[in-house]
ZAMARGU-4260 file (C-alpha; in steps of 0.2 Angstrom, whole numbers, plus 5000, padded with zeros to 4 digits):
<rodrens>
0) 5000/5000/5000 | 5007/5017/4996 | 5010/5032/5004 | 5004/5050/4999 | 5020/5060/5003
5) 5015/5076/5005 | 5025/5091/5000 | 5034/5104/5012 | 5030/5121/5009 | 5042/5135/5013
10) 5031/5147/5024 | 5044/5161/5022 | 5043/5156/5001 | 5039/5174/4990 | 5019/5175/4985
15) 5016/5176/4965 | 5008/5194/4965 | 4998/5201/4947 | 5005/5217/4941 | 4989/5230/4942
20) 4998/5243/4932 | 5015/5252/4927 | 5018/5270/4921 | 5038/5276/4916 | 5042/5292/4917
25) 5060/5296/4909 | 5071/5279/4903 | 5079/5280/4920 | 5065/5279/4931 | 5044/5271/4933
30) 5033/5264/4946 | 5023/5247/4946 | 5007/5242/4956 | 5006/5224/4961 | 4992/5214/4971
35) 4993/5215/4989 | 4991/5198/5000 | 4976/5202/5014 | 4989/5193/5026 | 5002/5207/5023
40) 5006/5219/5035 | 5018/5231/5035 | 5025/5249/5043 | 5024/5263/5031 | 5041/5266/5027
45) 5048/5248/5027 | 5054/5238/5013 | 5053/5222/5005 | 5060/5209/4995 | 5053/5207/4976
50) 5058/5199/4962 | 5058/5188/4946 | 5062/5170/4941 | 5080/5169/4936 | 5089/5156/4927
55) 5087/5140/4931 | 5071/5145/4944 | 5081/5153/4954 | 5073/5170/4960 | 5081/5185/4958
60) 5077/5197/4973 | 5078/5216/4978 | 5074/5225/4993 | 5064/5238/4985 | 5053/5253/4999
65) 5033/5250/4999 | 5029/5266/4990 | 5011/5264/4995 | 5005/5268/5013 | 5001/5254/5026
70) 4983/5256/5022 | 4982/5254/5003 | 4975/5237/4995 | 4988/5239/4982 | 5006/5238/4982
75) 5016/5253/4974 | 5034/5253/4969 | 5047/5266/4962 | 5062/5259/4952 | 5075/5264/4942
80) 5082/5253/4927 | 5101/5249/4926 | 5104/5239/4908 | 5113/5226/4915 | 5106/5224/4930
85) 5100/5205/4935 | 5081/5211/4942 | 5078/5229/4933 | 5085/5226/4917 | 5070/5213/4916
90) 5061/5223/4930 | 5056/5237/4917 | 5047/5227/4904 | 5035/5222/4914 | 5017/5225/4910
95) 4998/5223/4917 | 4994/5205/4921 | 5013/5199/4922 | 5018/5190/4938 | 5031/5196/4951
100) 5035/5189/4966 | 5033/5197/4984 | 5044/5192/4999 | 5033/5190/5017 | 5044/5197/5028
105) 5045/5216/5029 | 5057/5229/5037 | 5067/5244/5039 | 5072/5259/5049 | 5061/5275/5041
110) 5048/5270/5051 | 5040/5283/5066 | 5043/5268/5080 | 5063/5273/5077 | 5061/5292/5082
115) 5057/5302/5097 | 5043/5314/5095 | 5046/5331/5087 | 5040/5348/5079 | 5046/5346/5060
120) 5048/5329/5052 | 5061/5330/5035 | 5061/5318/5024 | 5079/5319/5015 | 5079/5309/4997
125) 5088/5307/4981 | 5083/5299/4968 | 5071/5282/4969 | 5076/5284/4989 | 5060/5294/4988
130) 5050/5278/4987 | 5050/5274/5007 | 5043/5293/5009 | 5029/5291/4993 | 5022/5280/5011
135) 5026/5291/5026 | 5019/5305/5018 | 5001/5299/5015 | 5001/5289/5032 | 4990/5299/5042
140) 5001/5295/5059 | 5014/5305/5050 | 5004/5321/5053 | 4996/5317/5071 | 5015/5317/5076
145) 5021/5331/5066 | 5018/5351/5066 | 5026/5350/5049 | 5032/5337/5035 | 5047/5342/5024
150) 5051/5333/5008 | 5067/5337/5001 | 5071/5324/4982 | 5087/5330/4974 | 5089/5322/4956
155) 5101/5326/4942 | 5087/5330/4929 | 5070/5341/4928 | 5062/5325/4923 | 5065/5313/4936
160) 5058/5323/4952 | 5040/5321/4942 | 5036/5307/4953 | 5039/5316/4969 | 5026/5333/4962
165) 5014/5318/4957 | 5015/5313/4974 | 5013/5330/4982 | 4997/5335/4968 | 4989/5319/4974
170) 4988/5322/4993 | 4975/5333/4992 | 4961/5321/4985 | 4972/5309/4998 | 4955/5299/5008
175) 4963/5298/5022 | 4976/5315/5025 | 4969/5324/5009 | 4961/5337/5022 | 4976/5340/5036
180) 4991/5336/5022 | 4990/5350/5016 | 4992/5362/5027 | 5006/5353/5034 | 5016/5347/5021
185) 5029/5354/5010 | 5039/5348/4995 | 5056/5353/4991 | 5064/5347/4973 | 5082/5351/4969
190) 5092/5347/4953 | 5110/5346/4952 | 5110/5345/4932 | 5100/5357/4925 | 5093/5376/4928
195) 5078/5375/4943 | 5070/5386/4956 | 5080/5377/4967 | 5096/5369/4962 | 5111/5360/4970
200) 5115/5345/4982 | 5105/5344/4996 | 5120/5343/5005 | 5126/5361/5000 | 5110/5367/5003
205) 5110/5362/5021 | 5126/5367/5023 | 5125/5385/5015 | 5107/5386/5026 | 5099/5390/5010
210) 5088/5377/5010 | 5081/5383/5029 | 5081/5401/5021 | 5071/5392/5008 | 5057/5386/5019
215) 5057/5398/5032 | 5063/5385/5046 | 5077/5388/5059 | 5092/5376/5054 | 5094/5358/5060
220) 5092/5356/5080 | 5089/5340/5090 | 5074/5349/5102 | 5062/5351/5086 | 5068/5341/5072
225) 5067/5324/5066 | 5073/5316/5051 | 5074/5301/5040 | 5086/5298/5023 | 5088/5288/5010
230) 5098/5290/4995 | 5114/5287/4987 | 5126/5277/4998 | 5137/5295/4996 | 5123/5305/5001
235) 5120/5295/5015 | 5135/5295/5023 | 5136/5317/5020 | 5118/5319/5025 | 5121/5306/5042
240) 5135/5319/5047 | 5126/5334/5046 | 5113/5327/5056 | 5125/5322/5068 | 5135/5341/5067
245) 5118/5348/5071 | 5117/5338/5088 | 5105/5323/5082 | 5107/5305/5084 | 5104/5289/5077
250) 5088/5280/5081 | 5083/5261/5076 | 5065/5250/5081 | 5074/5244/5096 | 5082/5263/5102
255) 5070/5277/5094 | 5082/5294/5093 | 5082/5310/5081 | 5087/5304/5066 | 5086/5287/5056
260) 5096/5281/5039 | 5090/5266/5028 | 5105/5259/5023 | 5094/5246/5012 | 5094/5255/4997
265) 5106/5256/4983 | 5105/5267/4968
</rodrens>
């Protein structure tokens, strides 16, 4: 008499999730919406892994930042496309009704649980480290905690800080902050590359104080401020030590401070 074996299943395996929709903005940079399981859970802010099959079914897995806030029944993502890369040089081609894969196990530090209470909340970003911040800023906790939410995205092209004035257009019919956002809120693009209102690192434009000057906010101090940044490894490690100059420190889940870095995200 034989046996049924009966096949393990890896509970920590990725879920196949439909691709809802995808929009591309310049050849560099686009977002995708994927299904969202009803058993997961995350922390605006956080990131996971997803992927593709790779060769030989293998998967090939990215942490990428939930763009979408905790709330939404849809997933949103913001990637950039490197030719040769293993997951976004397949990544981009993706379309409506094409399959990618979700990991279960969320995380990250850009979360409010990692920082003390404060006055004014910045949100330091260069380009697709924006992602992360496309959730805190239409989480409505963000503005029960916050007098005032600074966006700062710094790219090298007009172009590809269009995603981040979508983002800010869109709070307003927001269901759930589109009545306190915007009052609170504030988005400040900067270009590195071509002539704009506002142009330069956002590095230089703490340093200089012209970025204060800019939005009519005393500079950096630990008493009022809070921050989060994500970026360029370069930019994380210049930004991370102004904080620091200016008196903040570090937070994390465990030890909540003034400021928090994702150290996740690359590109």
């Amino acid at each position: 008499m034989s046996q049924a074996v009966e096949a393990k299943v890896n509970p920590n395996a990725p879920t196949e999730e439909e691709v809802l929709s995808v929009k591309h903005y310049t050849d560099r940079l686009f977002k995708f919406r994927i299904t969202r399981p009803s058993a997961f859970r995350f922390r605006s802010g956080e990131f996971v892994m997803i992927g593709l099959p790779g060769p030989k079914g293998k998967p090939i897995m990215r942490a990428y930042s939930v763009a979408s806030p905790s709330w939404d029944d849809t997933l949103e993502f913001f990637s950039i496309k490197v030719p040769d890369g293993p997951l976004t040089s397949m990544l981009c081609d993706i379309k409506p009704g094409d399959k990618v894969l979700l990991g279960k196990k969320p995380t990250g530090t850009l979360v409010h649980d990692a920082l003390l209470p404060g006055k004014r909340l910045y949100m330091f970003s260069t380009g697709t480290g924006i992602a992360p911040f496309a959730s805190v800023m239409r989480d409505p906790e963000t503005y029960e905690r916050f007098e005032q939410v600074i966006l700062t995205h710094t790219c090298r092209e007009v172009a590809e800080l269009e995603y981040g004035k979508e983002l800010t257009e869109g709070l307003k019919d927001d269901p759930l902050v589109g009545e306190i956002a915007p009052q609170k809120f504030v988005h400040y693009g900067s270009c590195t590359r071509e002539d704009y209102p506002f142009k330069g690192r956002i590095t230089d434009l703490i340093t200089s104080g012209k970025l204060f000057e800019d939005l009519g906010v005393p500079p950096l101090n630990p008493e009022e401020d809070r921050v989060m940044i994500c970026g360029s490894m370069d930019m994380l490690k210049d930004t991370k030590e102004l904080c620091e100059k200016a008196g903040l420190v570090e937070g994390s889940n465990a030890t909540p401070a003034t400021y928090v870095v994702e150290r996740a995200f690359v590109g």
